[in-house]
C-alpha positions in Angstrom: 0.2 0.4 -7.2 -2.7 -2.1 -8.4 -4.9 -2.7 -5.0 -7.3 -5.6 -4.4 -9.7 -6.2 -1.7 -11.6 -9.5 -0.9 -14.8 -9.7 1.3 -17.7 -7.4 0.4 -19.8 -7.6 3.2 -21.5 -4.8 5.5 -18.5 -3.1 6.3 -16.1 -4.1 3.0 -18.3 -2.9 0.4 -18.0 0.4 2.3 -14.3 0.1 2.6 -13.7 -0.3 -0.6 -16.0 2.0 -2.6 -14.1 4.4 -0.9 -11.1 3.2 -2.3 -12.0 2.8 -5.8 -12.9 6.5 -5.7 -9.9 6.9 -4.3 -6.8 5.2 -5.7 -5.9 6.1 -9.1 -5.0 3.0 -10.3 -6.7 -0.4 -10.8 -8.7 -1.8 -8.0 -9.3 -5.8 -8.0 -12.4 -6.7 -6.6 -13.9 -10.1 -5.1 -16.5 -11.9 -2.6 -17.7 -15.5 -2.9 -21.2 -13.7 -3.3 -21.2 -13.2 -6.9 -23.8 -10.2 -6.8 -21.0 -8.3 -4.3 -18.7 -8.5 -6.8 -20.8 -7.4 -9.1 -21.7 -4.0 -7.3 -17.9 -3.2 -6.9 -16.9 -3.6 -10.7 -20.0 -1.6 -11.3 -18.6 1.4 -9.3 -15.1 1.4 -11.0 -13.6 -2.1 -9.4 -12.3 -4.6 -11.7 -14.1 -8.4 -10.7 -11.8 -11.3 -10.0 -12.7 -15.2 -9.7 -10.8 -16.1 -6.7 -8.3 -14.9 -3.7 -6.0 -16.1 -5.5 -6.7 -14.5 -8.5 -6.7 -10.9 -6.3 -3.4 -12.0 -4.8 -1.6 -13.0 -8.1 -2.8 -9.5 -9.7 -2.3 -6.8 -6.9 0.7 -5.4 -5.3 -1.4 -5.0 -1.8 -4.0 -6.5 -0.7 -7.1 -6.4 1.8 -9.2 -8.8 3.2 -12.0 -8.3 5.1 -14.0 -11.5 6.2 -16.0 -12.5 9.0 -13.8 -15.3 11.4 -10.7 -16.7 11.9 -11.4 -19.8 9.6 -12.2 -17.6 7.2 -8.1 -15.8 7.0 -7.4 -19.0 7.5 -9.1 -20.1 4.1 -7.8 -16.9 2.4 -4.3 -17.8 3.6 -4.3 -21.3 1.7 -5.3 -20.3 -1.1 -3.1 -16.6 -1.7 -0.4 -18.3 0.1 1.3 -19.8 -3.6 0.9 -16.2 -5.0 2.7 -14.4 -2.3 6.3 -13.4 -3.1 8.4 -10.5 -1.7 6.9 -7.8 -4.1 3.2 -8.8 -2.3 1.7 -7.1 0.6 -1.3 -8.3 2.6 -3.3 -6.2 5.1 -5.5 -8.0 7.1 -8.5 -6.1 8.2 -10.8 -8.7 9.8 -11.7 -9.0 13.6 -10.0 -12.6 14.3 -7.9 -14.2 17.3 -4.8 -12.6 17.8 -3.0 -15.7 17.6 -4.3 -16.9 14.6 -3.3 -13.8 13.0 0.3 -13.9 14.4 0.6 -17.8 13.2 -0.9 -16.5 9.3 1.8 -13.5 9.4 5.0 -16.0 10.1 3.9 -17.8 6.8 3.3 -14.9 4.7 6.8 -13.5 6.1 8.2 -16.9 4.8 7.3 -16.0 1.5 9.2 -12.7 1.4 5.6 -10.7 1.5 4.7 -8.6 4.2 1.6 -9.1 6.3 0.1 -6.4 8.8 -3.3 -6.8 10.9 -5.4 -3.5 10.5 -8.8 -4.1 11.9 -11.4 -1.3 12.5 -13.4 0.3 14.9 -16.7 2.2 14.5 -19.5 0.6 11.6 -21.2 1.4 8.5 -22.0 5.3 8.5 -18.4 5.5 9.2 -17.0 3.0 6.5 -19.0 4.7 4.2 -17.5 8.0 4.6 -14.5 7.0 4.9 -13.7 7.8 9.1 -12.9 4.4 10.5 -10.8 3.9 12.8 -7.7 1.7 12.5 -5.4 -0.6 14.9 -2.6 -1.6 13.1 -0.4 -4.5 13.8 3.1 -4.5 11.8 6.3 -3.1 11.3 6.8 0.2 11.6 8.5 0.3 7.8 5.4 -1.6 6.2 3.0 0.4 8.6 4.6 4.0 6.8 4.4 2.2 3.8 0.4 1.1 3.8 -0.5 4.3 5.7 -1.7 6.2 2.5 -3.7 3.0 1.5 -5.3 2.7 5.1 -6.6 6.3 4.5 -8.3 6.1 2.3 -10.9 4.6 4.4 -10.1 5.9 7.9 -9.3 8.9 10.0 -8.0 8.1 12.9 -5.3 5.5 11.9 -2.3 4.2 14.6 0.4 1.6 14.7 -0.4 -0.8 17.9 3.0 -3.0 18.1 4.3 -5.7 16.1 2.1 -8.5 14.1 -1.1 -9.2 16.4 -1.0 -6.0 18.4 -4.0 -3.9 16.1 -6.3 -7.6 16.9 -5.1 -7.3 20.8 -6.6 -3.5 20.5 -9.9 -3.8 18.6 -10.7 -6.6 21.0 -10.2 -4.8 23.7 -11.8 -1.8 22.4 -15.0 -4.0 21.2 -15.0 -5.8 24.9 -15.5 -2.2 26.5 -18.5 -1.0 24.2 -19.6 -4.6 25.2 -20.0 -3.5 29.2 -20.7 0.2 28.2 -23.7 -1.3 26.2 -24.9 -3.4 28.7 -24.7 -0.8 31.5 -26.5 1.4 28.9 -29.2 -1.9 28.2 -29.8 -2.3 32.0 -30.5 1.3 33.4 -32.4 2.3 30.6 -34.7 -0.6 31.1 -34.8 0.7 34.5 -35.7 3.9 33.6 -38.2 2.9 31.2 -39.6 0.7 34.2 -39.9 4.1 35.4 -41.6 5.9 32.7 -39.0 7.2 31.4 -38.4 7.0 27.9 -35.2 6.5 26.2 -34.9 9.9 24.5 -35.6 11.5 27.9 -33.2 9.2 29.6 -30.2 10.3 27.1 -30.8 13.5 27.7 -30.7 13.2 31.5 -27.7 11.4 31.0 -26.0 14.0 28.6 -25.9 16.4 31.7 -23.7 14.0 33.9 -20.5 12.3 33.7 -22.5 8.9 32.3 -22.8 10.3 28.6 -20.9 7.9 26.4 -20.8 7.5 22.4 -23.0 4.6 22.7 -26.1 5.8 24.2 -25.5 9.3 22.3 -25.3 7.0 18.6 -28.1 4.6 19.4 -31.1 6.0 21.2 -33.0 7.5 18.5 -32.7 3.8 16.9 -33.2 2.1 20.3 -36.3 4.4 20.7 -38.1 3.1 17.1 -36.9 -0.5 17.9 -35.2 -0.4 14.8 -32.4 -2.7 14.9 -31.3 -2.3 10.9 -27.8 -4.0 10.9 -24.5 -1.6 11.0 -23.0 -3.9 13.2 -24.4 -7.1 14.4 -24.8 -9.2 17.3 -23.4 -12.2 15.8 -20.5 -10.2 15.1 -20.0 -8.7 18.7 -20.6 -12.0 20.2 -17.8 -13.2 18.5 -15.8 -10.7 19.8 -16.9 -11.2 23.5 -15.5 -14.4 23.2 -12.4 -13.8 21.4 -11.6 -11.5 24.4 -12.6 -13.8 27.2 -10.4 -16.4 25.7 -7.6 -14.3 25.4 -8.2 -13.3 28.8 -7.8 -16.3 30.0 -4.7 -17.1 28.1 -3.5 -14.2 30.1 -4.6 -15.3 33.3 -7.0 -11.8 33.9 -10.2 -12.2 35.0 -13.1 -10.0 33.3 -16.9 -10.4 35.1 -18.1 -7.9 33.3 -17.1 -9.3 30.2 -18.5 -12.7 30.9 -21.9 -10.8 32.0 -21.7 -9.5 28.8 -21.0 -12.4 26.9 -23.8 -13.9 28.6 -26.2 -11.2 27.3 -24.7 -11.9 23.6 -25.3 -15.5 24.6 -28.9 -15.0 25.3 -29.3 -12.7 21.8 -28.1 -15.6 19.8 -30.3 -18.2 21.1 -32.7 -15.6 20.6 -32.4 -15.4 17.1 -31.4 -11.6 17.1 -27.8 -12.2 15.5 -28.2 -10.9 12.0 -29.7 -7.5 13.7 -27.8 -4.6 14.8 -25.5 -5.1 18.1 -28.1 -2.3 20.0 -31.0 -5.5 19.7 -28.6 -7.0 22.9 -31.5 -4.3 24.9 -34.4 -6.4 24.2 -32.5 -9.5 25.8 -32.0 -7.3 28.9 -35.8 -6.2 28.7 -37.3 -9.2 28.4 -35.2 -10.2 31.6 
């Protein structure tokens, strides 16, 4: 089975190295950022020209861009290749509905579409532990399965087309208000004179220890905000969740107190830096 992958940013160059080490067959490669398809053919990844050039070559294949407009983009242009020996796997963070909309016109080309977005960042993509939500059938979800792990761990069908989105939303909304709770009493404590590595530690003997604090405090501590995940990517998350709330009629304060703090990070200028900069909005408050 020939395998291409589109978008090779932060987290898809990670993705798929791992899969070109991986899969013993031909591995199509592309980003509009020449220079990032240039890295991947020089690890074993054969370059391509276009999406559509991925999609016309491969038998599945993976796309892992930043927002809704840009599936959307992707979508237009792979749609012509698409044909019921064609399998896409979405693994972008995007509205759920968008993703539902793009499936029903894949489907209408006889391919077969799943979402598949991931959890965790960059250490993790690298080694190949992510962890996957997958929206899909359950045929084409035992079907991609082998594909999917090659780059992840802890891998697990959500529900039908949209469902894996619904999940990694609602996963990224609660590290949201765990980082913010984290953000605000650790300014506290620091306030305090308590430092941030003493404060963890404190906190690892209590029922408040949480993978957050545990994965960013030594990085929190140096101010050192080197990008695994960023704020501009988490802010659009916040507000993918908050309007999917509202489609559901739920409110979420703590979410909209978050999304505030992402708010405030933006205008800040902080979004290219890692999601743990969101503490020196809450300092500087």
């Amino acid at each position: 089975m020939k395998i291409g992958f589109i978008g090779l940013g932060i987290m898809g160059e990670a993705m798929c190295a791992n899969i070109i080490a991986k899969h013993d067959d031909t591995v199509y490669v592309y980003d509009h950022v020449q220079e990032k398809t240039d890295l991947l053919a020089s690890k074993g990844g054969t370059a391509c020209a276009s999406c559509a050039e991925v999609a016309e070559k491969a038998d599945l294949f993976i796309t892992m861009v930043p927002k809704s407009e840009h599936v959307r983009a992707v979508c237009e242009e792979v749609l012509p290749m698409l044909n019921q020996t064609k399998t896409w796997i979405d693994m972008s963070t995007i509205d759920p509905d968008v993703s539902v909309e793009i499936s029903q016109k894949v489907k209408q080309t006889g391919a077969s579409f799943l979402d598949a977005p991931v959890v965790k960042s960059r250490p993790a993509a690298e080694a190949g532990k992510l962890g996957i939500y997958v929206g899909g059938t359950e045929e084409d979800y035992e079907r991609v399965r082998p594909v999917l792990s090659y780059m992840g761990e802890n891998i697990i069908r959500m529900g039908d087309n949209g469902k894996g989105l619904v999940m990694k939303i609602c996963h990224n909304a609660l590290v949201s208000q765990i980082q913010n709770g984290v953000n605000e009493t650790s300014s506290l404590a620091e306030r305090n004179g308590i430092d941030i590595l003493t404060f963890a530690k404190a906190i690892s003997y209590g029922g408040g220890q949480n993978f957050y604090l545990d994965s960013k405090k030594d990085v929190i501590s140096r101010n050192d905000f080197t990008t695994a995940f960023s704020v501009a990517n988490m802010h659009k998350d916040v507000h993918i969740c908050l309007d999917l709330a509202k489609q559901c009629e739920l409110a979420m304060p703590g979410e909209e107190n978050a999304a505030r703090v992402y708010d405030d990070a933006m205008e800040a200028g902080y979004g290219n830096e890692d999601f743990s900069a969101t503490v020196k909005v809450v300092r500087g408050k």
